[in-house]
N, C-alpha and C positions, 0 to 999 in steps of 0.2 A: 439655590433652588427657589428663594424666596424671590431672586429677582424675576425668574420665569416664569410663575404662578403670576405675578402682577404683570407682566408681561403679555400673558396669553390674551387675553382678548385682541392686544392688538394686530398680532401674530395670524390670529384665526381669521382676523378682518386684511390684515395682507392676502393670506391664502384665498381666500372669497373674493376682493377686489381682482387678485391676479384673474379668478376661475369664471365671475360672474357678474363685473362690474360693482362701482360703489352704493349702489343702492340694496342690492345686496348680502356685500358687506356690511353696510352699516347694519340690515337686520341680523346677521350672523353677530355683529359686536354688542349688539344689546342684549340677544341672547348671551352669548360669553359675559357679559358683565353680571348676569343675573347667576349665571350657572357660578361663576368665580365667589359671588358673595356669599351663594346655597352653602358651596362644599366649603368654605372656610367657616360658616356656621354648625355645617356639621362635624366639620375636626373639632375644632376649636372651643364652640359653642356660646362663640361672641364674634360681634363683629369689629371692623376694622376698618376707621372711619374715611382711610383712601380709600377703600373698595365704593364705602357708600356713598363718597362722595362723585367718586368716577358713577357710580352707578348712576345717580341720575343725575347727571351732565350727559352721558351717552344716551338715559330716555328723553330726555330736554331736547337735545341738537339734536341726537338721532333722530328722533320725532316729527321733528321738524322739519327735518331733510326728508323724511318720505312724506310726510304730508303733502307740503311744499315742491315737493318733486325738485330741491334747490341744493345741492350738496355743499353751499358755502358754509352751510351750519355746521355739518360734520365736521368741516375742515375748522373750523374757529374753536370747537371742543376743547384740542389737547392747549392752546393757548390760555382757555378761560382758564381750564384746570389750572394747568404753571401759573398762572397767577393769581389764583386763590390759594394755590401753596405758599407762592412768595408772601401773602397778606397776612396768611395764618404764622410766617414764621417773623414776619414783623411786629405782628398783634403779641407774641410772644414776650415782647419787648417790654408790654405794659400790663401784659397779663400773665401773674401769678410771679414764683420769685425766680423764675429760671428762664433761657431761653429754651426755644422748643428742640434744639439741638442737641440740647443739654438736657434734657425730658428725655429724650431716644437712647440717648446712650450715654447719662451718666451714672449709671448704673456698671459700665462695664470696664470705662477708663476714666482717672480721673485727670482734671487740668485747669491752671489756673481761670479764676474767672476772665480774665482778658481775653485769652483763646477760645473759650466758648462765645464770647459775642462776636468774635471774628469769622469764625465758623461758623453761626447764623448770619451773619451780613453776605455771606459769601453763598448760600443756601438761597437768600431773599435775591441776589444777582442774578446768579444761576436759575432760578426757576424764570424770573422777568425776562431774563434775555433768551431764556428757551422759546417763551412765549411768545417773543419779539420776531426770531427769527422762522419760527412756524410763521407767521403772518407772511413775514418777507418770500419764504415758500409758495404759502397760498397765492398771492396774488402775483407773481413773477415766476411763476412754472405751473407747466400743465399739472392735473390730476396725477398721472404715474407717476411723476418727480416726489408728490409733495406723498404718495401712499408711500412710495421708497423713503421718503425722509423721515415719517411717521416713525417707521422702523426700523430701519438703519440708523440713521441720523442722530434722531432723539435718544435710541437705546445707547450706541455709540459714546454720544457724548454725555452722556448718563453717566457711563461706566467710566469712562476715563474721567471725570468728575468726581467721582467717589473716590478711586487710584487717589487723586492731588489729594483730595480732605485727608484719605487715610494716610499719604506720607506726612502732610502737615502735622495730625493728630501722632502720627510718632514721633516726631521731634520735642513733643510736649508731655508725652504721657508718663505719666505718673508720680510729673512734679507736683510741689504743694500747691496747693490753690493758692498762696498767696503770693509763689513766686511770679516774677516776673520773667519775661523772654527776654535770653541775653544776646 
């Protein structure tokens, strides 16, 4: 459910792109970013520093792209994003005593420290190389290719992304932290 709530802006800006072009879209996605941030402040009654960070990356590019009447901006967004995640979960590295992997969810399983820097190196990959291949999108296929990869593509390998971590994360869970992988 959680991943669908983060999801929806983009979803909603597929649906607009299909119905009315990507200028469109892109206003329809700034709106969904703002409305995504409302209602999780009003569940929750705090925020959720992907939302505010998607949030204004979508008014930054967004902005820009209707400004600018230039939709390359929009299309660079979801790259900056993946790589401002990759940064933050490399910064994790020197900041504070955990990875940022291990902030998320060592809480729920635990595993030796070895596995969790592996599982952020693999976090820091995956976001760069998403961001990598958005680009290779952008510039080597038209507009509908790269909104269909937006959404498919990205979500897709998202999700099958997570599947690997979570088998990996079993094959480890619940040894002592000081074991090592045999």
């Amino acid at each position: 459910m959680k991943l669908l709530f983060d999801f929806f802006p983009i979803l909603l800006f597929f649906i607009a792109y299909k119905a009315a072009g990507i200028y469109t879209a892109t206003v329809v996605a700034i709106i969904a970013a703002f409305l995504q941030v409302g209602l999780y402040w009003f569940k929750h009654r705090r925020f959720e520093n992907m939302h505010l960070v998607t949030l204004a990356l979508i008014v930054v590019f967004g902005g820009a792209t209707l400004v600018l009447q230039d939709e390359m901006f929009i299309k660079w967004k979801p790259t900056v994003l993946n790589w401002l995640f990759a940064l933050a979960f490399l910064g994790s590295y020197f900041i504070g005593k955990q990875t940022l992997v291990q902030r998320m969810l060592g809480k729920a399983v635990v595993l030796p420290g070895k596995i969790w820097i592996r599982l952020n190196l693999s976090w820091i990959l995956f976001f760069f190389a998403l961001g990598a291949i958005n680009l290779y999108i952008v510039y080597y296929f038209d507009t509908d290719t790269w909104v269909n990869f937006k959404l498919f593509g990205m979500l897709g390998l998202t999700i099958f992304f997570i599947i690997i971590q979570s088998l990996y994360i079993a094959r480890f869970a619940g040894l002592d932290k000081t074991e090592e992988e045999s």
